[in-house]
N, C-alpha and C positions, 0 to 999 in steps of 0.2 A: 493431457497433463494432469486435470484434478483428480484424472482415478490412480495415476500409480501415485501422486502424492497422498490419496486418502490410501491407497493397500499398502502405502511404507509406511507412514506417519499414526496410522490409526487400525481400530480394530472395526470400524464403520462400516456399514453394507455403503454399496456403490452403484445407484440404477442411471443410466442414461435416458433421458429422452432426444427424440428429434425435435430439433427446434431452428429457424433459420431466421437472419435479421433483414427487416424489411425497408426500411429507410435506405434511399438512395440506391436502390437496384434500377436498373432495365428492366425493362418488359416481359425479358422472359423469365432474367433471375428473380420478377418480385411475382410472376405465378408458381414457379418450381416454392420458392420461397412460403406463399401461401398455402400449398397443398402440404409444406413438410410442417407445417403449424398446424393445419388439421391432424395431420396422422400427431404428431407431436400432444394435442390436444386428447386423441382418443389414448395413447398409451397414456396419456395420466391419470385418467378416468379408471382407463382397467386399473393402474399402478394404484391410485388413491382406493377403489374398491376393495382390493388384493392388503390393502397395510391397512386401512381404516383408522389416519393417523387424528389425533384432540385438536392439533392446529398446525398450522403449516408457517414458516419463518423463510420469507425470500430477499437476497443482497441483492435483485436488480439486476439488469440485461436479460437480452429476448430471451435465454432458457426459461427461464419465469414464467414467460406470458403461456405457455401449454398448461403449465401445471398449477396459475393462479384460474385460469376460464375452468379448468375442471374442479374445480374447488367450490368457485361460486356455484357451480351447477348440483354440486353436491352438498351445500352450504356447510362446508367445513370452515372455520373462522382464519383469517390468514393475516400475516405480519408482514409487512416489506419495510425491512430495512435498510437509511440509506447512507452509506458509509461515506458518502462524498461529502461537499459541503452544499452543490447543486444537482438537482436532479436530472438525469438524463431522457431521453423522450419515453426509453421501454419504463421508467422507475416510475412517470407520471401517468404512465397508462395504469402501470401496477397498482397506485396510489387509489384510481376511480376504481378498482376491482377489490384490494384491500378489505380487512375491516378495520384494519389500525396502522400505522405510519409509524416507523421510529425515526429516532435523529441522530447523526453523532453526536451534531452541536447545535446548540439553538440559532444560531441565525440561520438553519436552514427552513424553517417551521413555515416563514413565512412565502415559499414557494408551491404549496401546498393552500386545496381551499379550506377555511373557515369551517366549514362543514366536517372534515374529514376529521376524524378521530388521532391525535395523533401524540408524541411524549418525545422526550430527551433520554438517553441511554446512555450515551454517550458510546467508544468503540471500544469492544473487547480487545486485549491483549494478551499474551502469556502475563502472568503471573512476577516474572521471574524477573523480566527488565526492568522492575522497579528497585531491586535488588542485587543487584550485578557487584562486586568490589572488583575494583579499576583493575590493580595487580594482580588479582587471578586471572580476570579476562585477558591481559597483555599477554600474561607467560602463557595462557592455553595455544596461543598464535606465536609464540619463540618474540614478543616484542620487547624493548629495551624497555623500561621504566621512567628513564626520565628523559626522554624525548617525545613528543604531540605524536599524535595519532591521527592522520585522517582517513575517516570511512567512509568510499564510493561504491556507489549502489542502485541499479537500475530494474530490481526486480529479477523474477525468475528467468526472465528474456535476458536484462539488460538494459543498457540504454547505448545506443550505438554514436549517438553526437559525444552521450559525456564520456565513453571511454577513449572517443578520438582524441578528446580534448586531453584529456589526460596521457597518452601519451604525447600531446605536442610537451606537456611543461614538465613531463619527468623528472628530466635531467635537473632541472632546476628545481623542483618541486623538493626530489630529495634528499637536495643539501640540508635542509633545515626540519625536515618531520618524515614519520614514518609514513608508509600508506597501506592500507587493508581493502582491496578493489574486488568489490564483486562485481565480476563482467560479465554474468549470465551465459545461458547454454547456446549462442549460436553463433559461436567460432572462435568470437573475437580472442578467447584466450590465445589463439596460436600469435597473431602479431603483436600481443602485449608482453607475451613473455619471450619475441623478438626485441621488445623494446627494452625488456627489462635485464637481457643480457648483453646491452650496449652499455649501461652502465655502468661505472670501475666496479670493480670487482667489490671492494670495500662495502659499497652501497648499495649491491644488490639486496642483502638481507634484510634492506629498509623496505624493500617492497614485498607483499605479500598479496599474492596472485589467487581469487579461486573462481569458478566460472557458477558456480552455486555450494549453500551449504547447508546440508543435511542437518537432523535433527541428532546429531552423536556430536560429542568436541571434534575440535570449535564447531560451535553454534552463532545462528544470526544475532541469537540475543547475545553470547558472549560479543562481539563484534559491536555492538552496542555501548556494550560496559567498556571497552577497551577505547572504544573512541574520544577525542576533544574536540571534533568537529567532521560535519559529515557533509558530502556532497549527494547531491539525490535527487530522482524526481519529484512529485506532490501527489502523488496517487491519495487513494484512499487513507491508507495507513500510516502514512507521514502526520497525519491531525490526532494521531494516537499513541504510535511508537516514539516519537520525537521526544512530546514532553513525557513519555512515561520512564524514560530513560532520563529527560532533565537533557538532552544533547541540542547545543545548536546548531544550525544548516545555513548551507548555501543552497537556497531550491533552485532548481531548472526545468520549470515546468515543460510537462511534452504538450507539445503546439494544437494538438489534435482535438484533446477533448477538456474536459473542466477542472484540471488539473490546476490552472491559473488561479481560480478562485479557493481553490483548498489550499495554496502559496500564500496568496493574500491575506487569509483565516490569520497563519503565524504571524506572517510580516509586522499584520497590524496591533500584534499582541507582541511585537519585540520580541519574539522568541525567533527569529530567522531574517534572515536578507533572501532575496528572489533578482535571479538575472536570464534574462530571453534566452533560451535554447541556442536565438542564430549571433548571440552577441556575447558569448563567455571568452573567446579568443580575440575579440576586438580587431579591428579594422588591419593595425599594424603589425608589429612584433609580440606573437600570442602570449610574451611575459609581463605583456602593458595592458592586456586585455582587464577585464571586468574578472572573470576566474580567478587569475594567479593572483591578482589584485586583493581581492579578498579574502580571501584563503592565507597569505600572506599575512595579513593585517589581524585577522582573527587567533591564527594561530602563535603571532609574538603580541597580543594585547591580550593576558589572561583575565585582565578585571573585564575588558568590553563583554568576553565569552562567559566569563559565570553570569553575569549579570542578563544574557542571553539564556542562559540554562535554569538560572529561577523563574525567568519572566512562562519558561517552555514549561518545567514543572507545575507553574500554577494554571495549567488548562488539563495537566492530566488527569483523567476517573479511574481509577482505580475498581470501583467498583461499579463499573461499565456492563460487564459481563450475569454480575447478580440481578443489575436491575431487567438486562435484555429476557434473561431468566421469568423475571417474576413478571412482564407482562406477557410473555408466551403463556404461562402458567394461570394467570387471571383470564384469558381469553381461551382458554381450554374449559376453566372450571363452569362462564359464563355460558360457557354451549350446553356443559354438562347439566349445569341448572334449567337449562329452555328444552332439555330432553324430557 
């Protein structure tokens, strides 16, 4: 998936290594596992010898660990950065191997030892979502103007709980607001856009279907600007994209990894509300649930939602991206000086 989005999106060279993840395998998948991190290890070696790069910038998961051990061994200076709010077990290995740590946000720092070298950057984003005007975004998607907008979204996959859920509360969802649903690349657009021609015919147009969006109009960041509240997981880029757009959320963290604690991050700063994956359609009738509930409530209280949307504003960086810049560039120059 990374390399046709780097051959569509960018003019970037694109190298693979082998890499395989080693936690919680069997016996045989954590030897098959271990030998593809050695070979994994020696193509970075040839690959770092062949590029002979100032320093090396890693976001974390075992791809890394090949290409951070041949680094050390070639004492190239390296950066791992960690977009989450906690770090994962491959990002803490990264961390001992590292020469410098970055953050998106500081209460991550202190996951990390005392020792280790390490700064706030905060998260890169485009440029552009800071900057969106509401009414171009709407009309690039054919939306009405004066009716809410809600934007779902579960990444380039998806998210398979929050599109079920959504289509339980369509019908009822789109009496009162639009919806802009990104249901990622694995299927599910075929039974939502089952679902979305059960609806009168009237109100089909409130719903707007796409299973991913490309870098041409509409774009993810127009879908941003066009929104007044968004449904979504907590990944990494929700602690970045959210407030740099100024949008507020209903998060639904996926159960698996530390997504929870990147939900909490906003919760706790009033920029979002956060409800359990297995408890958005509630016990009973899924229009009573915790979901429709809120969503409801947010999208006819406009003072609760701005006052979400300032609160989300004042954690955005903006210049996130400059600062990840200039310690790449300080730890390039520092090598060059001990040359």
């Amino acid at each position: 998936m990374e390399a046709q989005l780097v051959q569509r999106e960018s003019n970037l060279a694109f190298r693979a290594l082998p890499a395989a993840a080693l936690r919680g395998r069997g016996p045989v998948a954590l030897f098959r596992g271990i030998i593809t991190l050695g070979n994994g290890t020696k193509a970075a070696f040839d690959l770092l010898r062949e590029t002979r790069p100032a320093v090396i910038l890693g976001t974390g998961g075992y791809v890394c660990v090949p290409l951070f051990f041949a680094a050390r061994l070639l004492k190239i200076p390296t950066l791992i950065y960690l977009p989450d709010l906690v770090p994962g077990l491959a990002v803490r290995l990264l961390a001992k191997l590292a020469t410098q740590v970055a953050c998106s946000v500081e209460d991550s720092l202190k996951y990390f030892s005392p020792r280790t070298p390490k700064s706030v950057t905060g998260y890169p984003v485009r440029a552009e979502l800071f900057t969106q005007e509401k009414s171009v975004c709407r009309a690039a998607f054919g939306l009405q103007a004066d009716l809410p907008v809600l934007l779902v979204y579960g990444g380039s996959r998806g998210a398979r709980s929050i599109n079920r859920a959504i289509e339980a509360l369509l019908p009822d969802l789109i009496a009162f607001t639009q919806i802009l649903h990104i249901c990622g690349r694995e299927g599910d657009e075929v039974w939502l856009q089952e679902a979305r021609k059960r609806l009168p015919v009237e109100l089909q147009a409130r719903y707007k279907l796409y299973p991913y969006l490309e870098n041409t109009s509409p774009t993810m960041v127009q879908a941003f600007g066009a929104a007044d509240l968004a449904v979504c997981r907590s990944g990494a880029s929700t602690l970045a994209e959210l407030p740099a757009a100024g949008l507020p959320a209903i998060l639904v963290p996926y159960p698996y990894v530390h997504q929870d604690e990147n939900a909490a991050y906003l919760v706790n700063h009033a920029a979002a509300l956060k409800i359990a994956d297995a408890a958005m359609l509630g016990l009973e009738q899924p229009q009573k649930g915790p979901l429709f509930t809120q969503i409801q409530h947010l999208l006819r209280d406009a003072s609760a939602r701005h006052q979400m949307a300032l609160n989300c504003r004042q954690l955005a960086r903006p210049d996130a991206a400059q600062h990840l810049a200039e310690t790449l560039l300080n730890l390039a120059r520092k090598r060059q000086e001990a040359l």
